[in-house]
PDB file with one MODEL, atoms N, CA, C and O in Angstrom:
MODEL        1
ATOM      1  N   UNK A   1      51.362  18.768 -84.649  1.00  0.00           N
ATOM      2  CA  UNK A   1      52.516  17.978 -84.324  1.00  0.00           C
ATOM      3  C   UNK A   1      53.355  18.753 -83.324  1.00  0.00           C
ATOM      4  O   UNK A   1      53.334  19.984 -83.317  1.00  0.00           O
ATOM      5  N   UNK A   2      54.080  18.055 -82.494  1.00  0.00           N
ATOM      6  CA  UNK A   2      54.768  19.014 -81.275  1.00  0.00           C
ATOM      7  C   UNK A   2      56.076  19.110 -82.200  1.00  0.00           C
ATOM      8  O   UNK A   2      56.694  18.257 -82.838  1.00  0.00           O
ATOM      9  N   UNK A   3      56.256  20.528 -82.013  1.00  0.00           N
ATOM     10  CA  UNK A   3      57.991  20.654 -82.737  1.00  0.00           C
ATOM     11  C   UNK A   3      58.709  21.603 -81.520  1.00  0.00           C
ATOM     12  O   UNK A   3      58.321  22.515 -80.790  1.00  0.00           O
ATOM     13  N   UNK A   4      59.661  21.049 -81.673  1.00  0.00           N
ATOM     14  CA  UNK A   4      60.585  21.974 -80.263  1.00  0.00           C
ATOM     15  C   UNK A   4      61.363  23.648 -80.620  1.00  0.00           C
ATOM     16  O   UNK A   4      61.587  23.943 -81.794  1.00  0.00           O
ATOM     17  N   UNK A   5      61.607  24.331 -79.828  1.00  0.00           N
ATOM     18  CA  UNK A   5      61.556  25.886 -79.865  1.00  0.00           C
ATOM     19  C   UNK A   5      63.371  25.428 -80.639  1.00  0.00           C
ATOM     20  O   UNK A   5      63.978  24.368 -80.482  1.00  0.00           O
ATOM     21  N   UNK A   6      63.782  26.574 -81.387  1.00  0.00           N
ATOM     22  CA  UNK A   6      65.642  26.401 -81.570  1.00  0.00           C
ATOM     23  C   UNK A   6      65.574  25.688 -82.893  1.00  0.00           C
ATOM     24  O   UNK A   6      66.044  26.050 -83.972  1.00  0.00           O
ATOM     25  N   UNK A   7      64.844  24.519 -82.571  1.00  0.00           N
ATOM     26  CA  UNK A   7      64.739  23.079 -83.971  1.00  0.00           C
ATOM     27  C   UNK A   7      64.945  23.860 -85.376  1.00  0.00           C
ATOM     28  O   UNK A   7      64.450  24.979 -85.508  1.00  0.00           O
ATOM     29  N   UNK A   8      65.721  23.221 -86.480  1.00  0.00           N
ATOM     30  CA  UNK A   8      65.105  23.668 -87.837  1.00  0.00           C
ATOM     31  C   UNK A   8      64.471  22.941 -88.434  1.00  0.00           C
ATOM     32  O   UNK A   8      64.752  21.775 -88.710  1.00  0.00           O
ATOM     33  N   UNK A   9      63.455  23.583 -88.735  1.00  0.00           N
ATOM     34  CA  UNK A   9      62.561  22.164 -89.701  1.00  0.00           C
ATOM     35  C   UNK A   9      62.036  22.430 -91.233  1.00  0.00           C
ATOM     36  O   UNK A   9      61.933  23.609 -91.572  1.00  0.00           O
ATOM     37  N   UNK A  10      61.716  21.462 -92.126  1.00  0.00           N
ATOM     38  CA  UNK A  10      61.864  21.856 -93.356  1.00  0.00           C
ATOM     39  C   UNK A  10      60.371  21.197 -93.485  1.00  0.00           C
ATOM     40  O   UNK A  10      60.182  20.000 -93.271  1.00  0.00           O
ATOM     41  N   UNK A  11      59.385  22.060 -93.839  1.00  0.00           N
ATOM     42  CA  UNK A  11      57.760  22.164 -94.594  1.00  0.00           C
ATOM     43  C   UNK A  11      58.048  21.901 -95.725  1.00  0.00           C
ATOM     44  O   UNK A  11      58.334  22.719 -96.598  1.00  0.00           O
ATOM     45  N   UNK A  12      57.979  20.146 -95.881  1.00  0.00           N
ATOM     46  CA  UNK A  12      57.563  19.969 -97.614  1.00  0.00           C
ATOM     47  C   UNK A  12      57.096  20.421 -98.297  1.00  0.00           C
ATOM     48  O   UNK A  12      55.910  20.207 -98.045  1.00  0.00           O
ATOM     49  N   UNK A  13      57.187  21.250 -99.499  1.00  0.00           N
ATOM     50  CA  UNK A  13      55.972  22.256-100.732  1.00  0.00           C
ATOM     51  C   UNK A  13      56.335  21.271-101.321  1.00  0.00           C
ATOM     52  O   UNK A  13      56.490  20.673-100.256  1.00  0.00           O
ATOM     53  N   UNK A  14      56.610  20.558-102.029  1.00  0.00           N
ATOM     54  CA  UNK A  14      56.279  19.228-103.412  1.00  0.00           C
ATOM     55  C   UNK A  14      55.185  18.616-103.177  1.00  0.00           C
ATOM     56  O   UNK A  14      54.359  18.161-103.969  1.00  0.00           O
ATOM     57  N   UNK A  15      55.208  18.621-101.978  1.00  0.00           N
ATOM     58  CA  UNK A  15      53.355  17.337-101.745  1.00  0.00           C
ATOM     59  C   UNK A  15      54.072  15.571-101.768  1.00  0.00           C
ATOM     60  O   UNK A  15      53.292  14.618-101.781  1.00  0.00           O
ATOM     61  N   UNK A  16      55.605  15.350-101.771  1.00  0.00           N
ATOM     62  CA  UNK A  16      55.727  14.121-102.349  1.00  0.00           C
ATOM     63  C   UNK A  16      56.796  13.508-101.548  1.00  0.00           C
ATOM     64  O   UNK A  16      57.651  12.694-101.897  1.00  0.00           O
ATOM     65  N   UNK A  17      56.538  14.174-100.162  1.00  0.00           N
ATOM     66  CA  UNK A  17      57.378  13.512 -99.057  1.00  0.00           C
ATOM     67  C   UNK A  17      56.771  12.302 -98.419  1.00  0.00           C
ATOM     68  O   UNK A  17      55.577  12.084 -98.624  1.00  0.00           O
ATOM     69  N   UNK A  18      57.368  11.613 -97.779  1.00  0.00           N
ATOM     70  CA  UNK A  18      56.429  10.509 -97.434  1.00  0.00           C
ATOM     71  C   UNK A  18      56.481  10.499 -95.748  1.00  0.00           C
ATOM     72  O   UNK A  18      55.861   9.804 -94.943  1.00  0.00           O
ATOM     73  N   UNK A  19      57.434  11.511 -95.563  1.00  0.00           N
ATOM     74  CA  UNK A  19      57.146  12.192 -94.040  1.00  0.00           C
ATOM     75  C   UNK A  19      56.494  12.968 -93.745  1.00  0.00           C
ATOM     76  O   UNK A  19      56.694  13.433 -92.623  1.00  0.00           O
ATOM     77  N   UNK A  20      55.343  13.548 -94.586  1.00  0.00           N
ATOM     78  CA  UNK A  20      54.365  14.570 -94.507  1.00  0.00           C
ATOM     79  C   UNK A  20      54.152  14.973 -92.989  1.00  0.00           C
ATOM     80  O   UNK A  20      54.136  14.169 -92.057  1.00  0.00           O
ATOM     81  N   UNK A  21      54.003  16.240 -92.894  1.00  0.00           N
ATOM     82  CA  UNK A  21      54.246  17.496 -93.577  1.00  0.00           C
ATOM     83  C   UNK A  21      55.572  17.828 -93.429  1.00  0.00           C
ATOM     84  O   UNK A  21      55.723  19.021 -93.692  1.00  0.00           O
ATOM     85  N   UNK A  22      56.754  17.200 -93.072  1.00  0.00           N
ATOM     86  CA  UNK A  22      58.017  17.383 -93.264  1.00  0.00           C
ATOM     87  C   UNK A  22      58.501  17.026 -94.428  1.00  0.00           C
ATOM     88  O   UNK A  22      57.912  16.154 -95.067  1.00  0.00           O
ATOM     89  N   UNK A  23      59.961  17.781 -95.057  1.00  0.00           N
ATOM     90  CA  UNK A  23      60.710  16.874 -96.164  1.00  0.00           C
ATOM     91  C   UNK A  23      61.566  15.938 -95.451  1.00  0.00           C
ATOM     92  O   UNK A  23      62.203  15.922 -94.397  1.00  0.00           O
ATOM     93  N   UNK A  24      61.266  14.940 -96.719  1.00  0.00           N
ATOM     94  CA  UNK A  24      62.158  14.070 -96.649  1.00  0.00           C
ATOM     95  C   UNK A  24      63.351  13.671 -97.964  1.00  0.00           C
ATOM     96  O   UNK A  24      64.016  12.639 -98.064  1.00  0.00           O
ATOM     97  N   UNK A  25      63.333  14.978 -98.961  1.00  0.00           N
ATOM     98  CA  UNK A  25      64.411  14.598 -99.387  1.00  0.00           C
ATOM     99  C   UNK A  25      63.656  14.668-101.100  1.00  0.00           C
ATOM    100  O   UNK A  25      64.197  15.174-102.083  1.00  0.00           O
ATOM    101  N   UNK A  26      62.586  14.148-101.068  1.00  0.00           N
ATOM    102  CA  UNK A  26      62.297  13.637-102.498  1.00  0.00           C
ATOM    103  C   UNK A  26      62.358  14.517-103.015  1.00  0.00           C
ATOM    104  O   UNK A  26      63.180  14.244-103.890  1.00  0.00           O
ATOM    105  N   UNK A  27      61.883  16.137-103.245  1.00  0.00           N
ATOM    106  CA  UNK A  27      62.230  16.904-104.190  1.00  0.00           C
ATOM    107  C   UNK A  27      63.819  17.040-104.900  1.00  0.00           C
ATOM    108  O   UNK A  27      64.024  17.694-105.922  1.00  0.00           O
ATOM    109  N   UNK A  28      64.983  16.222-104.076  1.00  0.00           N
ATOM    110  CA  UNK A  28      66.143  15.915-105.084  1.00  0.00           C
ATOM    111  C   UNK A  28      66.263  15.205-105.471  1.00  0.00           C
ATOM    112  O   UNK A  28      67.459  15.042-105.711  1.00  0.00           O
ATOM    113  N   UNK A  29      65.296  13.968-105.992  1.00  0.00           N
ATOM    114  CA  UNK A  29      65.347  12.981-107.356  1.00  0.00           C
ATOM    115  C   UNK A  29      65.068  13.738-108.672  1.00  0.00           C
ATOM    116  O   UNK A  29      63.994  14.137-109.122  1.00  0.00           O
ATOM    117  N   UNK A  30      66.294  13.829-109.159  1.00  0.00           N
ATOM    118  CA  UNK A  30      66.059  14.991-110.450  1.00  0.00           C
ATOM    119  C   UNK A  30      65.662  14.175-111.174  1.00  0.00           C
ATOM    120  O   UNK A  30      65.847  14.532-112.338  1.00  0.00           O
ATOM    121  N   UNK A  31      65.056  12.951-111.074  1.00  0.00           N
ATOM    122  CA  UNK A  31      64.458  12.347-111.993  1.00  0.00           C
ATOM    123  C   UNK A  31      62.763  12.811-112.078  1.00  0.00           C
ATOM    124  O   UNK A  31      62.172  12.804-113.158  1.00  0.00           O
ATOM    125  N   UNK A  32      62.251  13.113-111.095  1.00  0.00           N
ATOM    126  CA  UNK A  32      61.273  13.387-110.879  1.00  0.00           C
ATOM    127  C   UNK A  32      60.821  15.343-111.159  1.00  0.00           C
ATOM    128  O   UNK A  32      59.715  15.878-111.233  1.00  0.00           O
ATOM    129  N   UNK A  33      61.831  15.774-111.222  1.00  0.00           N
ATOM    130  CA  UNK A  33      61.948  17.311-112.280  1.00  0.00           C
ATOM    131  C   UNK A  33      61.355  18.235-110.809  1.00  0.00           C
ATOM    132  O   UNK A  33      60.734  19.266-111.068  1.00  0.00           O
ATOM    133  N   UNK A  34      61.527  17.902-109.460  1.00  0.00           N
ATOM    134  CA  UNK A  34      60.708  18.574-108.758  1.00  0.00           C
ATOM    135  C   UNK A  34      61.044  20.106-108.542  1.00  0.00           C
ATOM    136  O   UNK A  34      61.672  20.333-107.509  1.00  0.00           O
ATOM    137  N   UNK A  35      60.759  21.115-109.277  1.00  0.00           N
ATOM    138  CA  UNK A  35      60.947  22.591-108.906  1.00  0.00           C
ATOM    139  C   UNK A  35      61.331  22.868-107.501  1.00  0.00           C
ATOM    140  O   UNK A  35      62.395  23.437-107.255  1.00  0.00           O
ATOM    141  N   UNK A  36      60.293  22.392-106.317  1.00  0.00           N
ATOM    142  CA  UNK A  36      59.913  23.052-105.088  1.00  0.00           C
ATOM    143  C   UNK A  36      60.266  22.517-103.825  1.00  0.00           C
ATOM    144  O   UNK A  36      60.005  21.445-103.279  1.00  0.00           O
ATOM    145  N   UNK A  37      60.977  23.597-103.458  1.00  0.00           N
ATOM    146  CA  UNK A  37      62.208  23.323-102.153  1.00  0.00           C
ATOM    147  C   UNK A  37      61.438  23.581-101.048  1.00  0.00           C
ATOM    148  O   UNK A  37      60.771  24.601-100.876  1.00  0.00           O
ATOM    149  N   UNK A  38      61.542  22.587-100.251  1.00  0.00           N
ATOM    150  CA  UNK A  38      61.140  22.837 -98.497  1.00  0.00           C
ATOM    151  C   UNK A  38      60.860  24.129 -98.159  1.00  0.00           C
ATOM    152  O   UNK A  38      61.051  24.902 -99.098  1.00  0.00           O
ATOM    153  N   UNK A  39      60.395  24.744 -96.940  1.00  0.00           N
ATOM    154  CA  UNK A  39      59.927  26.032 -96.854  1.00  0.00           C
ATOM    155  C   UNK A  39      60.767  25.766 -95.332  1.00  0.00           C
ATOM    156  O   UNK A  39      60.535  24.727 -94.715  1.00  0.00           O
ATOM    157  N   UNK A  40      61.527  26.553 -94.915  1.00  0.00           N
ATOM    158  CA  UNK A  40      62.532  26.092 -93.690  1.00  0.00           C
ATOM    159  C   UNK A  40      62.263  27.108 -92.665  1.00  0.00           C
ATOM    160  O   UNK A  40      62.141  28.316 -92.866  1.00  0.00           O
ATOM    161  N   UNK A  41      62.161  26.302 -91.208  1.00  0.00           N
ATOM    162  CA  UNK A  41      61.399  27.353 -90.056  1.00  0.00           C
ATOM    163  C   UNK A  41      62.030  26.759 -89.162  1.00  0.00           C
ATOM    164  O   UNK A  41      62.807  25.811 -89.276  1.00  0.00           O
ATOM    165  N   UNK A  42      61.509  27.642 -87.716  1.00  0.00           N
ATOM    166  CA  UNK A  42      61.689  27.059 -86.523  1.00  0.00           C
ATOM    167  C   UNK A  42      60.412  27.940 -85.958  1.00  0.00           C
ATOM    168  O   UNK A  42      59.656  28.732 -86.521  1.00  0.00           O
ATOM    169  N   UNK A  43      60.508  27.405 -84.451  1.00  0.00           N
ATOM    170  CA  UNK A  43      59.447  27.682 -83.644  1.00  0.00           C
ATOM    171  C   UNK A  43      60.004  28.657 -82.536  1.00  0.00           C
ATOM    172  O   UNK A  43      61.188  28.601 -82.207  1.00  0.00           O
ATOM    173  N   UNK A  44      59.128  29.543 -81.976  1.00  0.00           N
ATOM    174  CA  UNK A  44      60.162  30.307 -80.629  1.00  0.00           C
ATOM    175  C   UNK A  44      59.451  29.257 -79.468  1.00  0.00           C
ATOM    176  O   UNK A  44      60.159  29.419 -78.474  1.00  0.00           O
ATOM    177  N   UNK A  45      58.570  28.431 -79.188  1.00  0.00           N
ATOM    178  CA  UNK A  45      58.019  27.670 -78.734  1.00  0.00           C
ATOM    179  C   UNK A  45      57.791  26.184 -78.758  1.00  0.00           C
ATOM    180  O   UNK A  45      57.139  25.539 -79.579  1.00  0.00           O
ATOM    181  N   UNK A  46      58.575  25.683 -77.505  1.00  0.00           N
ATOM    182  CA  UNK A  46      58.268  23.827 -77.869  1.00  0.00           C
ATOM    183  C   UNK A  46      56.324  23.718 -77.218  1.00  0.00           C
ATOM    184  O   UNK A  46      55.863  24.048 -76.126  1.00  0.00           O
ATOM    185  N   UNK A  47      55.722  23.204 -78.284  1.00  0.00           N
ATOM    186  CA  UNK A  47      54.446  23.148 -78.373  1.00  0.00           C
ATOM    187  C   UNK A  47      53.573  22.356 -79.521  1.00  0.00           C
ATOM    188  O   UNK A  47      54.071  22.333 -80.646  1.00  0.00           O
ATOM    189  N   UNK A  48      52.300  21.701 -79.317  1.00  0.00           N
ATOM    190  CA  UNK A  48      52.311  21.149 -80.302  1.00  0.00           C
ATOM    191  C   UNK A  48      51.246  22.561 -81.531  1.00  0.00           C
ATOM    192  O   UNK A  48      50.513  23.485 -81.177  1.00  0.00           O
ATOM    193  N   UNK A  49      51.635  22.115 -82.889  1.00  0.00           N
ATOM    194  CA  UNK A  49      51.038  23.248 -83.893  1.00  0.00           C
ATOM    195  C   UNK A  49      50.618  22.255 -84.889  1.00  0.00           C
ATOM    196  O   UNK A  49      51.045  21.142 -85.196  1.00  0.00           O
ATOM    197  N   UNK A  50      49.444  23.155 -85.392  1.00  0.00           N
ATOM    198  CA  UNK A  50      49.114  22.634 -86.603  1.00  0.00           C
ATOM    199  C   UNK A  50      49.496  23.066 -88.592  1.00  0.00           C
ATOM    200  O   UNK A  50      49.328  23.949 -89.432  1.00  0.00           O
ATOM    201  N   UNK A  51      50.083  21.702 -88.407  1.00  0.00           N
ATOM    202  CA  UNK A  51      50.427  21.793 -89.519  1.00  0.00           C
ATOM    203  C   UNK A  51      50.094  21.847 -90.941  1.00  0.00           C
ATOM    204  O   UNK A  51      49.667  20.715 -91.169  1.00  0.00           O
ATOM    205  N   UNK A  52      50.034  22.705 -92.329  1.00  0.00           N
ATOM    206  CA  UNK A  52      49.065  22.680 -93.258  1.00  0.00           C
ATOM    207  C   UNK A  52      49.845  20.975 -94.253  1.00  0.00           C
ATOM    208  O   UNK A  52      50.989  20.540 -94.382  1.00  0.00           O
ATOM    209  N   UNK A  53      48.727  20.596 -94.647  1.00  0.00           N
ATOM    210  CA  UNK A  53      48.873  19.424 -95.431  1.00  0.00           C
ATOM    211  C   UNK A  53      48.760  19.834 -96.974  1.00  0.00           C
ATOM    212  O   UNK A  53      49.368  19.420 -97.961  1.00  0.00           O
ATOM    213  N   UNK A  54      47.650  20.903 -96.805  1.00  0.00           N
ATOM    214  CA  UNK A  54      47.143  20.424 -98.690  1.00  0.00           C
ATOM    215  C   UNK A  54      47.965  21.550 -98.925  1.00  0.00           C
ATOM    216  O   UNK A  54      47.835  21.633-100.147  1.00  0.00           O
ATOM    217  N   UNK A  55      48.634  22.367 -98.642  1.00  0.00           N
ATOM    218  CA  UNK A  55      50.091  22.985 -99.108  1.00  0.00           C
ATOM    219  C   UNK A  55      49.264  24.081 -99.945  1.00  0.00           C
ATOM    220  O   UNK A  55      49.500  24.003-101.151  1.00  0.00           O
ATOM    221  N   UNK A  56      48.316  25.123 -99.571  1.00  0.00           N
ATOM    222  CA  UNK A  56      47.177  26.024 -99.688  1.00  0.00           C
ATOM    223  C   UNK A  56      47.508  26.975 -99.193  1.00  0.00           C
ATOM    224  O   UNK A  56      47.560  28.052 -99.787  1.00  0.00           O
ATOM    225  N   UNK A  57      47.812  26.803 -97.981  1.00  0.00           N
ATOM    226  CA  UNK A  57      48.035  27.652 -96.449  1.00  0.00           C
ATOM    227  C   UNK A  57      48.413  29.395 -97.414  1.00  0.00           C
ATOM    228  O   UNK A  57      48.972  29.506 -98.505  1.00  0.00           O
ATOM    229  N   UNK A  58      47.869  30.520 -96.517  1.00  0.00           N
ATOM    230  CA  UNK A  58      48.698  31.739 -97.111  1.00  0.00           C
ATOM    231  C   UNK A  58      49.664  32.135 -95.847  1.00  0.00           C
ATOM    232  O   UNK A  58      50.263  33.211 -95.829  1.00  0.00           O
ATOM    233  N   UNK A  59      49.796  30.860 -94.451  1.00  0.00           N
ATOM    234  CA  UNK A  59      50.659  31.232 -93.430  1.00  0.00           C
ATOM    235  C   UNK A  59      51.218  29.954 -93.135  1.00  0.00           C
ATOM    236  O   UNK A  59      50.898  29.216 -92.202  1.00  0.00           O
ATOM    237  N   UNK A  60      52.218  29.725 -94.152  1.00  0.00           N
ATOM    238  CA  UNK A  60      53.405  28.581 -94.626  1.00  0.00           C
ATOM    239  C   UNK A  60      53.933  28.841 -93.129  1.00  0.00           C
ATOM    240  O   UNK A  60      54.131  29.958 -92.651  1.00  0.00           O
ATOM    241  N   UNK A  61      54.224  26.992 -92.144  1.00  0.00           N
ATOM    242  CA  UNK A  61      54.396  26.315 -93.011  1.00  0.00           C
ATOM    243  C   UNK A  61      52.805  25.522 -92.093  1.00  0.00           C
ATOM    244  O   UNK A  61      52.542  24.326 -91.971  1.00  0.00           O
ATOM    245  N   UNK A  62      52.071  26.648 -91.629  1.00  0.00           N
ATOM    246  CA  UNK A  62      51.407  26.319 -90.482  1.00  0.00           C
ATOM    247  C   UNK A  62      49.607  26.767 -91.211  1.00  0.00           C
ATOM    248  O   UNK A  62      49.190  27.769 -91.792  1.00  0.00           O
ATOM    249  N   UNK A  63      48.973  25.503 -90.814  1.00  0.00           N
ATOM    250  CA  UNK A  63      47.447  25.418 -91.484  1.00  0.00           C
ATOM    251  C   UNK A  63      46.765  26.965 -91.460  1.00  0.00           C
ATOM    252  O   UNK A  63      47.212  27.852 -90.733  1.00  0.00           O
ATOM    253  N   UNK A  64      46.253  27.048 -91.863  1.00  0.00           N
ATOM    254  CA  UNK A  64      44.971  28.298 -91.640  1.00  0.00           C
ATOM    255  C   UNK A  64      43.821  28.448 -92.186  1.00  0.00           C
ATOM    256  O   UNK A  64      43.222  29.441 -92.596  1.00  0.00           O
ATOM    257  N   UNK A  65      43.509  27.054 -92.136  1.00  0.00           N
ATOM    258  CA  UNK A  65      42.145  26.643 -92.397  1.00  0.00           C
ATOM    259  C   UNK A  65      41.639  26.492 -93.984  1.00  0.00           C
ATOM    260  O   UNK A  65      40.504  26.032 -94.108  1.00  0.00           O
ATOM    261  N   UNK A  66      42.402  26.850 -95.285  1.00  0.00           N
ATOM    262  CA  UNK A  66      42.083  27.093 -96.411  1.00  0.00           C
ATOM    263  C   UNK A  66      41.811  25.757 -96.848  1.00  0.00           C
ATOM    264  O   UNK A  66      41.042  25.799 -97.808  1.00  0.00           O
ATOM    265  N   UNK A  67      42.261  24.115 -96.406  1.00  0.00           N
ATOM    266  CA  UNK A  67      41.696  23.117 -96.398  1.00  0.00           C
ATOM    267  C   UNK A  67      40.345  23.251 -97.150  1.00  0.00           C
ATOM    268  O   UNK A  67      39.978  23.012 -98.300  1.00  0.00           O
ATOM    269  N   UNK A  68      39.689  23.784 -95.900  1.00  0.00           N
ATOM    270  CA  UNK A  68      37.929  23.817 -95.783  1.00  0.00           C
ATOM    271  C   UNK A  68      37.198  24.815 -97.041  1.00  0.00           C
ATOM    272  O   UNK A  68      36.006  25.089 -97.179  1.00  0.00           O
ATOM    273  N   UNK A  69      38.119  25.145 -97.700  1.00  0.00           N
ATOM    274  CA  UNK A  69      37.458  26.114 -99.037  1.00  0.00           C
ATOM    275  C   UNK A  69      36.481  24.855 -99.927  1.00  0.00           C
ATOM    276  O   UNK A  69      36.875  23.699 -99.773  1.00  0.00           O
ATOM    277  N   UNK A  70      35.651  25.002-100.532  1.00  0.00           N
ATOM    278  CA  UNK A  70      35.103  24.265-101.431  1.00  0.00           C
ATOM    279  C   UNK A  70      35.971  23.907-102.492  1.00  0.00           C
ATOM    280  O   UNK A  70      36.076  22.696-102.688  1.00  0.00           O
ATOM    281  N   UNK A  71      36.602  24.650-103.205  1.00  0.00           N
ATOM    282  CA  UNK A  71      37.261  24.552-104.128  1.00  0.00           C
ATOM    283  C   UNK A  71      38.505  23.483-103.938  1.00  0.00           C
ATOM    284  O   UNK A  71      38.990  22.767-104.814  1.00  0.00           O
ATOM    285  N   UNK A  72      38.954  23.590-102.308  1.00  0.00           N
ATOM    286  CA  UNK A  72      39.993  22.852-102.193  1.00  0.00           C
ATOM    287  C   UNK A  72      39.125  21.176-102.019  1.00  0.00           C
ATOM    288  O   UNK A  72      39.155  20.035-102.480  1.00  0.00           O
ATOM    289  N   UNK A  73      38.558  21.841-101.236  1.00  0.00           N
ATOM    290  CA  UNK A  73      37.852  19.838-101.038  1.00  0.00           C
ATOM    291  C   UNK A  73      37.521  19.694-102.103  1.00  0.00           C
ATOM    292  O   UNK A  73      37.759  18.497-102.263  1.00  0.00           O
ATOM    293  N   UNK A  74      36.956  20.198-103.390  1.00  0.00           N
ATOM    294  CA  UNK A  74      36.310  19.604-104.160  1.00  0.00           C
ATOM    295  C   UNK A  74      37.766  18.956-105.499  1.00  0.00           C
ATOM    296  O   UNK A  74      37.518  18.091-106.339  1.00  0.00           O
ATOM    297  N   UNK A  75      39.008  19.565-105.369  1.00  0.00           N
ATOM    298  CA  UNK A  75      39.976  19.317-106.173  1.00  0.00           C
ATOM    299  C   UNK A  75      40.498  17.813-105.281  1.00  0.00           C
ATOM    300  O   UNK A  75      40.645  16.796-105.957  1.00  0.00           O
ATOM    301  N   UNK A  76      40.694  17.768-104.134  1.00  0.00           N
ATOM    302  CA  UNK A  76      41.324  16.944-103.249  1.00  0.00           C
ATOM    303  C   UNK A  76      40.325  15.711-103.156  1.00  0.00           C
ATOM    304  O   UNK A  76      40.835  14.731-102.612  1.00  0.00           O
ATOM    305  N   UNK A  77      39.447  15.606-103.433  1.00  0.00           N
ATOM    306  CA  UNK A  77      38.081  14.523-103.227  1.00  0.00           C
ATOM    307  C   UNK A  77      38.174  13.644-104.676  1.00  0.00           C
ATOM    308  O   UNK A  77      38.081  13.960-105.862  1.00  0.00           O
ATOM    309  N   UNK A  78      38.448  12.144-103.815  1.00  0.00           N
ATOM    310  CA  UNK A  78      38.856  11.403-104.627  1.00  0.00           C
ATOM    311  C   UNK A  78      37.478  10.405-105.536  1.00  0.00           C
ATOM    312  O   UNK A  78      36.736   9.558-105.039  1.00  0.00           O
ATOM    313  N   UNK A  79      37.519  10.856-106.854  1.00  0.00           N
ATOM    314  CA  UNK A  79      36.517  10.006-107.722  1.00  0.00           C
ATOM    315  C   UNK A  79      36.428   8.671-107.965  1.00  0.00           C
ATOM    316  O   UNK A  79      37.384   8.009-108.370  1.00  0.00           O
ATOM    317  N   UNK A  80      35.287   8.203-107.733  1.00  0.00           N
ATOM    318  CA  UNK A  80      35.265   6.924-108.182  1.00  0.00           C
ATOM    319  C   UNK A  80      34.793   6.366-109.865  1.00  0.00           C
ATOM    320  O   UNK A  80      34.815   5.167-110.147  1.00  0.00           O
TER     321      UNK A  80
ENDMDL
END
């Protein structure tokens, strides 16, 4: 996603934003008990980056491939 250099931006960790991979807020429905607060960055670079989704990453808030582990596809792979 292109994010601009200066910007602050907030990396959803709940998994339950519906602006993925940004927050949007839902971890403060305390109805929903959510522990886990945004992970908050900026960029020194307007450019586009890749962003981690399955919220794995060990280099928050940006992918690094841990997706592709077996273990992760095989938890994330939906049963019929």
């Amino acid at each position: 996603m292109m994010l601009e250099a200066g910007k602050s931006y907030q990396w959803c960790l709940c998994g339950r934003s519906k602006s993925q991979p940004l927050c949007d807020g839902t971890h403060k429905d305390h109805y929903l008990k959510i522990t886990q607060r945004p992970i908050r960055f900026q960029v020194e670079k307007t450019k586009e980056y890749w962003m981690c989704n399955c919220k794995q990453t060990k280099n928050r808030p940006f992918c690094d491939g841990t997706h592709k582990q077996k273990e992760i596809q095989e938890a994330t792979t939906i049963r019929l």
